[in-house]
C-alpha positions as CSV (number, residue, x, y, z in Angstrom):
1,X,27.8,-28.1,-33.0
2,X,26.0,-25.1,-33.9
3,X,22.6,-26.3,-32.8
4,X,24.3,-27.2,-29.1
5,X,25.3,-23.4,-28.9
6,X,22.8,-21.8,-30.0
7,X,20.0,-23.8,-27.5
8,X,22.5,-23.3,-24.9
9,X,23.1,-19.7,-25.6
10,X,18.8,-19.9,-25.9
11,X,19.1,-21.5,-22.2
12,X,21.3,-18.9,-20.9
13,X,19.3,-15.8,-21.9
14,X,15.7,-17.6,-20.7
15,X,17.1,-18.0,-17.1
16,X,19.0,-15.2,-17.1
17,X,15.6,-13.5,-18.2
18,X,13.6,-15.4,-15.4
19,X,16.0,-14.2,-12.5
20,X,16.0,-10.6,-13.4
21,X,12.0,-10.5,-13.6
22,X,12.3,-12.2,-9.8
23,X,14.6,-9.5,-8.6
24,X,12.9,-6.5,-10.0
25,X,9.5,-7.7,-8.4
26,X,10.8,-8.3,-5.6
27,X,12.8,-4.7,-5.4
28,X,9.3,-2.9,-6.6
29,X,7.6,-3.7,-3.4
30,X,7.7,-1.8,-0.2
31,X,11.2,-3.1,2.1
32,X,10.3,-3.8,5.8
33,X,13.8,-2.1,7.4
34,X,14.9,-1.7,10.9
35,X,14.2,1.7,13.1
36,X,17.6,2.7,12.8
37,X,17.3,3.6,8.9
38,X,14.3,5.5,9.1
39,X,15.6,9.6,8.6
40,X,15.7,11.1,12.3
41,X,13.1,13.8,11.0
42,X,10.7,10.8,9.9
43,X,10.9,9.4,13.5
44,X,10.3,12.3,15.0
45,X,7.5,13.8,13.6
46,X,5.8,10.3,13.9
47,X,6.6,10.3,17.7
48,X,5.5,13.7,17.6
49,X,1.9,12.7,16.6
50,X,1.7,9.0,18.0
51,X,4.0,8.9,20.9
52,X,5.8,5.8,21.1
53,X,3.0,2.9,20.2
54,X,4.4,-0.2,20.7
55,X,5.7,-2.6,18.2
56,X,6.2,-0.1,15.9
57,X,6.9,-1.6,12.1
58,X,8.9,0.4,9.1
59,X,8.7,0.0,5.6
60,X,10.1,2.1,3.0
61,X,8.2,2.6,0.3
62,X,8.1,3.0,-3.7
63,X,9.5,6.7,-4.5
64,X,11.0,7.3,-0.9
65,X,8.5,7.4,1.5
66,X,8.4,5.3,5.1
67,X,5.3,3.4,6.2
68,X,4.7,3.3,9.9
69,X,2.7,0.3,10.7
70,X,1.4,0.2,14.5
71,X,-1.2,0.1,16.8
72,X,-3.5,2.7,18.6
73,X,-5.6,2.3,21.1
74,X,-7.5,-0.7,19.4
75,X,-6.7,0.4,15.7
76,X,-4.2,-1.3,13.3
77,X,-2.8,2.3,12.2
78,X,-0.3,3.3,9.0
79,X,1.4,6.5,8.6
80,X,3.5,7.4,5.6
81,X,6.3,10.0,5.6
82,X,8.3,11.5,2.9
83,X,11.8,11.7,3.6
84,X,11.8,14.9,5.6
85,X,9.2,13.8,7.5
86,X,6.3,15.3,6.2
87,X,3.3,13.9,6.6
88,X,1.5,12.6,3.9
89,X,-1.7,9.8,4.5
90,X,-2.4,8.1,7.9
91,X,-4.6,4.9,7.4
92,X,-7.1,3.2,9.3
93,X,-9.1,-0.1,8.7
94,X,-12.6,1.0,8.8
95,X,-15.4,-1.5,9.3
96,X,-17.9,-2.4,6.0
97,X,-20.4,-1.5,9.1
98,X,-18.7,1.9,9.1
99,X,-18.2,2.3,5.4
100,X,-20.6,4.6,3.8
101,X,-23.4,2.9,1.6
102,X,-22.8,4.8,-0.8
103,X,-19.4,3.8,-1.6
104,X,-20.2,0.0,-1.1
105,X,-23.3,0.8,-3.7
106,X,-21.2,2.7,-6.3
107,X,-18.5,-0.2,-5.9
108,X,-20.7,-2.8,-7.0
109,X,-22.1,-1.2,-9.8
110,X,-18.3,-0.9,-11.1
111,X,-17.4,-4.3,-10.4
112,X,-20.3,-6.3,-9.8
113,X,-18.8,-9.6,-9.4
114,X,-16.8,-9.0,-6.8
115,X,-18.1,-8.8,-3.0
116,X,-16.6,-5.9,-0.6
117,X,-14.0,-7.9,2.1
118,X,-12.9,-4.6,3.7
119,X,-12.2,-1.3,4.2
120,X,-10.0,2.2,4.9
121,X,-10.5,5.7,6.3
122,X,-7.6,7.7,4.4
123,X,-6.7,11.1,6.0
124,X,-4.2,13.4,4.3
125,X,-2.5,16.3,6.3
126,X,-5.0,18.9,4.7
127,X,-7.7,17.4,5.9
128,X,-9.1,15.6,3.0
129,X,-10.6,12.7,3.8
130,X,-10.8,9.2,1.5
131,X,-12.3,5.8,1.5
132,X,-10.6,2.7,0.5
133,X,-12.7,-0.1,-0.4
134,X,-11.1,-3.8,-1.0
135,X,-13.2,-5.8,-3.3
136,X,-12.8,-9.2,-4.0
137,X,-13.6,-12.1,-6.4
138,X,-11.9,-15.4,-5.3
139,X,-8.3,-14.6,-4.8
140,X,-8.6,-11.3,-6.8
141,X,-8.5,-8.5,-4.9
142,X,-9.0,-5.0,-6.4
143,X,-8.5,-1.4,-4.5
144,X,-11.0,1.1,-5.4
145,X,-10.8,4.9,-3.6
146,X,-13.7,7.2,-3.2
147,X,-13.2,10.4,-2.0
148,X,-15.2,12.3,0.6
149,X,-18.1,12.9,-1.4
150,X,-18.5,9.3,-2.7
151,X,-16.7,10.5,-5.9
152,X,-14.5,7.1,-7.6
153,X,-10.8,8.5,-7.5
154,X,-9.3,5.1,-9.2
155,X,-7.9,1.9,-8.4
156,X,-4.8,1.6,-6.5
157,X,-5.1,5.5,-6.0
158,X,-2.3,5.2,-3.6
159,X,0.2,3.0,-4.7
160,X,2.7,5.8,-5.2
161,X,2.8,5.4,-1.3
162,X,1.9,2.3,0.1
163,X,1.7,-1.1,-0.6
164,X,-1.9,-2.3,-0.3
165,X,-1.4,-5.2,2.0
């Protein structure tokens, strides 16, 4: 009798466990949400810069912020907000074409098993300017970020506000 309640009891905390882990994943990653509960000042400011693209798709992010994904002229385009409406990256794929050399070069030498699949021009508000390489090794993907003078920033340098997807 013992035995029976203790594996069940065993059971119990093991799914109970596995359900939890789901959730919180699941919760940790950026929320696609409708227009209607992105903050009036976010919306603004982004039609203040980008008029009104169309099909326009909001995410909120990890720590608050809301990811604007959309197209312009020809571009695939994000913008990220804080909750005021502050701006605080736009990004933009950028062709391995367009990427500088030096970033591809300096990328290989710190991973050099995986191949470069693609890339990002990162702009903040102040001007500063970032690359975002993706490289990849079968179905691992890695985010490296090099700033404007082909200095290595980290990987996943801006996961505090976006999602790399």
């Amino acid at each position: 009798m013992y035995f029976d309640c203790c594996f069940f009891m065993k059971t119990i905390c093991k799914n109970f466990i596995c359900v939890l882990s789901v959730l919180i994943l699941t919760t940790a990653r950026a929320q696609e949400i409708p227009s209607e509960k992105v903050p009036a000042s976010v919306h603004s400011a982004f039609k203040s810069m980008y008029g009104e693209p169309k099909s326009v798709t909001w995410k909120k992010e990890r720590a608050g912020y809301y990811e604007a994904a959309f197209v312009s002229g020809k571009k695939q385009m994000k913008a990220v907000y804080n909750a005021n409406g502050l701006l605080q990256r736009t990004f933009e794929p950028l062709s391995l074409k367009k990427m500088p050399g030096k970033v591809i070069e300096e990328a290989r030498k710190l991973l050099p098993d995986h191949t470069p699949s693609e890339g990002r021009l990162v702009k903040s508000p102040d001007g500063k300017i970032f690359y975002d390489l993706t490289m990849k090794k079968g179905d691992e993907l890695r985010y490296l970020t090099y700033d404007k003078n082909y200095n290595y920033m980290g990987e996943n340098y801006f996961d505090d506000l976006v999602d790399p997807e």
